[in-house]
C-alpha positions as CSV (number, residue, x, y, z in Angstrom):
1,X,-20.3,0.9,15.7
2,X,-17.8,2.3,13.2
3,X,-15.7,-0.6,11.3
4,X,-12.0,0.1,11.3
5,X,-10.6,-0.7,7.8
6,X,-7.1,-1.3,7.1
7,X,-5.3,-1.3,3.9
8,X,-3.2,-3.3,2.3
9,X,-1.2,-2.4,-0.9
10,X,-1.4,1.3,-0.9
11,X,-1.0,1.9,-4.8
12,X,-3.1,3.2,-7.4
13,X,-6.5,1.8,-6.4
14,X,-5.9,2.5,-2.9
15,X,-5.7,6.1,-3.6
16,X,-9.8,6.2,-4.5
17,X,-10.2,4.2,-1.2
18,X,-8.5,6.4,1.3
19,X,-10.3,9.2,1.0
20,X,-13.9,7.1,-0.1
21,X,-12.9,5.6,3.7
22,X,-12.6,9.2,5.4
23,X,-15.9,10.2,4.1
24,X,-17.9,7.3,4.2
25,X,-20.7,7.1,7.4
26,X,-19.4,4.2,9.3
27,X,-16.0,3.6,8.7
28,X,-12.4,4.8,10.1
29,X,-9.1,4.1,7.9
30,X,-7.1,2.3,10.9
31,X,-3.9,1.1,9.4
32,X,-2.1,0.4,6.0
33,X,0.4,-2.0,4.9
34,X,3.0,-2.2,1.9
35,X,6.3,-3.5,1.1
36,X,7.0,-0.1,0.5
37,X,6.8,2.0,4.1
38,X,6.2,5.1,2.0
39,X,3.5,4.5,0.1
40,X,1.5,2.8,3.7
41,X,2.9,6.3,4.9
42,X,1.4,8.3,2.2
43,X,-2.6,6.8,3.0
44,X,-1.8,9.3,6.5
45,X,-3.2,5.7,8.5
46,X,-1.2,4.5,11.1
47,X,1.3,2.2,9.1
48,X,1.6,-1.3,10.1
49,X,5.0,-3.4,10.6
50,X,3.1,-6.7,9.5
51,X,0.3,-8.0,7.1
52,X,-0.2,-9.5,10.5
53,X,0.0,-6.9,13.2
54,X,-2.3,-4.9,10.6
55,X,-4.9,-8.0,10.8
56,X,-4.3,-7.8,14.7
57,X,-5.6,-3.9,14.3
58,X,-8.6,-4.0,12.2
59,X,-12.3,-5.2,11.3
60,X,-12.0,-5.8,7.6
61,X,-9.2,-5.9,5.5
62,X,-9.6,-3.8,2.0
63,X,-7.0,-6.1,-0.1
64,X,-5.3,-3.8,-2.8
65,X,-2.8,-5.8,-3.8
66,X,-1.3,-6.7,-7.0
67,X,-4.4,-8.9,-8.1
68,X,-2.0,-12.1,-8.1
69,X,-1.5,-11.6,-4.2
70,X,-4.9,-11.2,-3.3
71,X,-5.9,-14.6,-2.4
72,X,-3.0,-14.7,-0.1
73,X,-3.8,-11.6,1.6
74,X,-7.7,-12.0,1.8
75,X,-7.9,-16.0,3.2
76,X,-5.1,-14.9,5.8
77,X,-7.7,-12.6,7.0
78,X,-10.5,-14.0,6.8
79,X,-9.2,-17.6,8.6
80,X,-7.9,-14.7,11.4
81,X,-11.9,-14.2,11.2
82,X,-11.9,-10.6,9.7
83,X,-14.0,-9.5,6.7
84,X,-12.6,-8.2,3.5
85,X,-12.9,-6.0,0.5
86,X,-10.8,-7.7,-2.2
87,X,-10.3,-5.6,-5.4
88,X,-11.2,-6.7,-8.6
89,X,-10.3,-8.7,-10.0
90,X,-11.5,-10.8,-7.2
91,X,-8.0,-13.1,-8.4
92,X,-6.4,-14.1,-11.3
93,X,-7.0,-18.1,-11.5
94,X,-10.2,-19.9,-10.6
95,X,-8.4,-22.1,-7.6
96,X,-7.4,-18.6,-6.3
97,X,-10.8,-17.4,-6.2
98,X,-12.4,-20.6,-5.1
99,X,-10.1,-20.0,-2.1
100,X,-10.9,-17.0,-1.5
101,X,-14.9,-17.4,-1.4
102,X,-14.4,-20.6,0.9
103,X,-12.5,-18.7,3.4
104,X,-15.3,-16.1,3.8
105,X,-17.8,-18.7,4.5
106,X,-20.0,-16.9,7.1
107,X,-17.8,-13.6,7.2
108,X,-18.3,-9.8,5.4
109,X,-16.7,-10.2,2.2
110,X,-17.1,-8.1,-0.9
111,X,-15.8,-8.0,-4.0
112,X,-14.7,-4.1,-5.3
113,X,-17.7,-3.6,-7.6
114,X,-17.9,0.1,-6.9
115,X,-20.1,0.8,-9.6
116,X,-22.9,-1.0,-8.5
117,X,-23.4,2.1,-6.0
118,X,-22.8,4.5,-9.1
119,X,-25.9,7.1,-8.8
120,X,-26.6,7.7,-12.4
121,X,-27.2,3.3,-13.0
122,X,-31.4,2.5,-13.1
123,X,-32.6,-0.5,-10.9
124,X,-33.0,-2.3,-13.9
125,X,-32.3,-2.8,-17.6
126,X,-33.1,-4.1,-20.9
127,X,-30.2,-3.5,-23.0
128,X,-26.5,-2.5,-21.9
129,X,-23.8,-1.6,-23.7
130,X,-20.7,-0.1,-22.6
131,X,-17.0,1.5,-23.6
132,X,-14.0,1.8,-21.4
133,X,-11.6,3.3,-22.9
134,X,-7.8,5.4,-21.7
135,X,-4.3,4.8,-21.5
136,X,-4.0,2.1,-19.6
137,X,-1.1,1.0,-17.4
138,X,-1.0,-3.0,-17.0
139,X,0.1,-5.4,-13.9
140,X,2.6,-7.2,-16.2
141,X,1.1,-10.1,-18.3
142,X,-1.0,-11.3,-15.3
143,X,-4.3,-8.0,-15.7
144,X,-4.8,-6.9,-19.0
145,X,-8.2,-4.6,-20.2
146,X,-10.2,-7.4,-19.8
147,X,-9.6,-8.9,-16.0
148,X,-9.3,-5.0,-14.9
149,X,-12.0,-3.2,-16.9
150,X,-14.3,-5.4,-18.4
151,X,-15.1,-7.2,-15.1
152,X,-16.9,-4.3,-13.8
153,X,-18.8,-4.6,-17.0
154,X,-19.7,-8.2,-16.6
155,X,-21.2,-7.9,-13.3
156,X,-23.1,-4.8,-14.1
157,X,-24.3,-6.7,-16.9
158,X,-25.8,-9.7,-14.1
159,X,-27.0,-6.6,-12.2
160,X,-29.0,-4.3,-14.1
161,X,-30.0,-7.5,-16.8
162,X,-31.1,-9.3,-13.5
163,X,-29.7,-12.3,-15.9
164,X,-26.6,-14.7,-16.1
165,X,-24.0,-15.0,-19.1
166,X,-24.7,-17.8,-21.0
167,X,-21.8,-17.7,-23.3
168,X,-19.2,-14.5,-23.8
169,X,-16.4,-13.8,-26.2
170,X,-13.3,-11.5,-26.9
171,X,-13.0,-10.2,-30.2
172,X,-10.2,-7.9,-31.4
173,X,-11.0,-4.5,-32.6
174,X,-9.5,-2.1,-34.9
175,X,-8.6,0.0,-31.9
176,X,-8.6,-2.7,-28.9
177,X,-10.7,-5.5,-27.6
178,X,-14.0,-6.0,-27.7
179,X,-16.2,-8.2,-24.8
180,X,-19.5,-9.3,-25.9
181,X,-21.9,-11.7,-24.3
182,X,-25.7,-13.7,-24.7
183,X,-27.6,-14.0,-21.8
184,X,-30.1,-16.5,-20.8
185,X,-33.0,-14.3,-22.1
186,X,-31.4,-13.7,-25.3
187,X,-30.3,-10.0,-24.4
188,X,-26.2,-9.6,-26.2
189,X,-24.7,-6.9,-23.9
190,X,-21.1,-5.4,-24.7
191,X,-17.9,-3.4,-23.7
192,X,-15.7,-2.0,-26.2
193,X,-11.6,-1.3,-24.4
194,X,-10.0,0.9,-27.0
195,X,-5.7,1.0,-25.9
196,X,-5.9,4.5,-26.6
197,X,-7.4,7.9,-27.0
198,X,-9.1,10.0,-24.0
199,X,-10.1,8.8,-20.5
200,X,-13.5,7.5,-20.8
201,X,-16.0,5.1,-18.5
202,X,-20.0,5.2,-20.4
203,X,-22.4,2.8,-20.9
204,X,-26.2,3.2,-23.2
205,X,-28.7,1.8,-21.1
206,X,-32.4,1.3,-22.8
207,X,-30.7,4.1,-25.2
208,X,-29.4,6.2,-22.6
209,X,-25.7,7.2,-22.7
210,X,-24.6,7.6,-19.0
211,X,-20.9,9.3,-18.5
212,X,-19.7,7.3,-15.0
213,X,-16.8,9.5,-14.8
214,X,-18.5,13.2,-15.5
215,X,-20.9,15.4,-13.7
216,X,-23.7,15.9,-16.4
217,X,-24.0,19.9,-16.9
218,X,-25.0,22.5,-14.2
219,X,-27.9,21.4,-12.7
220,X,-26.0,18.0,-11.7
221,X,-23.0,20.1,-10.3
222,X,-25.7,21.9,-8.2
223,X,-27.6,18.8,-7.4
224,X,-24.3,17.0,-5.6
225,X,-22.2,19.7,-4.7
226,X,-20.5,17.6,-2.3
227,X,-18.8,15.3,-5.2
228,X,-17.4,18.7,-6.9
229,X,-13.6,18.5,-6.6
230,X,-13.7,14.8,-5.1
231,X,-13.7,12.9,-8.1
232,X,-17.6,12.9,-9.4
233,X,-19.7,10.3,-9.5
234,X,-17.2,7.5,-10.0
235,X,-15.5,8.6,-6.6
236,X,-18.7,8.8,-4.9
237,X,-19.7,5.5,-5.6
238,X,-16.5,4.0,-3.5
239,X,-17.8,6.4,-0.7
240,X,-21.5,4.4,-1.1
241,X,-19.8,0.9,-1.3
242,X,-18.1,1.6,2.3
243,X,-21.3,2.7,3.6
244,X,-22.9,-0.4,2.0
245,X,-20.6,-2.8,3.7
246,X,-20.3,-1.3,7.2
247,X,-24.1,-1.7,7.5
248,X,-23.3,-5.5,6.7
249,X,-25.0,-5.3,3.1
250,X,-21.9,-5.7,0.4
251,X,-23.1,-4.6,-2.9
252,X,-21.0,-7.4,-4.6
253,X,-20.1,-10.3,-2.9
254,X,-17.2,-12.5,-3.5
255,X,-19.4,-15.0,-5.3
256,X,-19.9,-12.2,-7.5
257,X,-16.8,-11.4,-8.3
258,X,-15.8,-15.4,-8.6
259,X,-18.4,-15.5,-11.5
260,X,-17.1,-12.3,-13.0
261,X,-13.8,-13.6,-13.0
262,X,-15.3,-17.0,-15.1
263,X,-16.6,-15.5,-17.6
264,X,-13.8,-13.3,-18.4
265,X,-11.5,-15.7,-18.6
266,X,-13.9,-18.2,-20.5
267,X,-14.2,-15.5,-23.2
């Protein structure tokens, strides 16, 4: 069975999801949905009239909204009994994302945690640290580094440390912000969000500097020729996230990003 996908808000992030949709095993991009007709247009899906009729037409609903509208969006699809795909952040208030994961009591819901399908990450870890750095183009005062970037961090951190947060905090930086955390076991994980200089996604794991964005050298290229010209390995881990969650197995679930969200904003 292939699970039709629909989109709704057809901005930036939904521009690594239409084409992760097209090539993923299991899925068909069956509608979009914006306030702005052109941008739905621009996916190449059929565009939708409605947040409604586009709920009417579809299995899951991949919300890409501004992340203050995606509560709204995801619970009216999920009470129509669809599943959902709610970018991170999962919301922007606690209440918002406490509605969220009671509405997709018993449903598919994920939260968009991409990287935990990232090829280069190990099953496991000891130490992480991280840097996410680029100019960065904000959602008002509601997202900032933190709620956008770090997030990803924060739940990689749960992931690969097999651990929870027990306390985290935001420090400025000379050229940003800084996250840093103590697990349970004692392990102090971090993600520096410089404002400025170039483009740049890594973390050290164990001592091992891994580039999420870049192919590493020749042999890689040869290795995956498929992800050459499509966006590396970051784009190809949107493509394994769709495959994870039309077989039913989200990588992330909502409840993950719910407990992403809270310890963000507790920093």
């Amino acid at each position: 069975m292939t699970l039709a996908v629909g989109i709704v808000g057809c901005g930036a992030v939904a521009r690594h999801h239409v084409p992760a949709l097209r090539a993923a095993r299991g899925t068909r991009l069956a509608a979009a949905f914006d306030v702005d007709d052109s941008a739905a247009a621009a996916t190449g899906a059929p565009v939708a009239g409605s947040l409604a009729e586009l709920i009417e037409s579809v299995d899951l609903v991949a919300v890409c909204t501004p992340p203050d509208r995606h509560a709204d969006v995801a619970v009216t699809a999920l009470e129509a009994g669809r599943g959902v795909l709610v970018e991170k952040p999962l919301a922007t208030t606690p209440a918002d994302a406490d509605r969220i994961v009671a509405a997709a009591d018993g449903l598919l819901a994920a939260t968009g945690f991409q990287l935990r399908c990232h090829r280069k990450l190990p099953a496991r870890a000891r130490e992480i640290s991280g840097i996410w750095g680029g100019p960065y183009a904000s959602s008002g005062e509601l997202v900032g580094p933190l709620l956008d970037r770090a997030v990803h961090h924060v739940d990689l951190w749960r992931m690969l440390l097999s651990d929870e947060v027990r306390t985290a905090s935001a420090v400025e930086t000379a050229d940003g912000i800084r996250l840093e955390a103590v697990m349970r076991s004692g392990a102090r994980p971090r993600v520096d969000l410089p404002a400025d200089g170039a483009a740049r996604n890594e973390l050290v794991v164990d001592g091992r500097r891994i580039d999420l964005y870049g192919m590493d050298g020749m042999l890689d290229r040869l290795r995956h020729p498929r992800e050459l010209g499509r966006g590396g390995p970051y784009q190809a881990a949107f493509v394994a996230q769709w495959e994870a969650i039309a077989a039913g197995s989200p990588p992330a679930t909502v409840e993950d990003g719910r407990r992403a969200l809270e310890i963000v904003l507790g920093a």
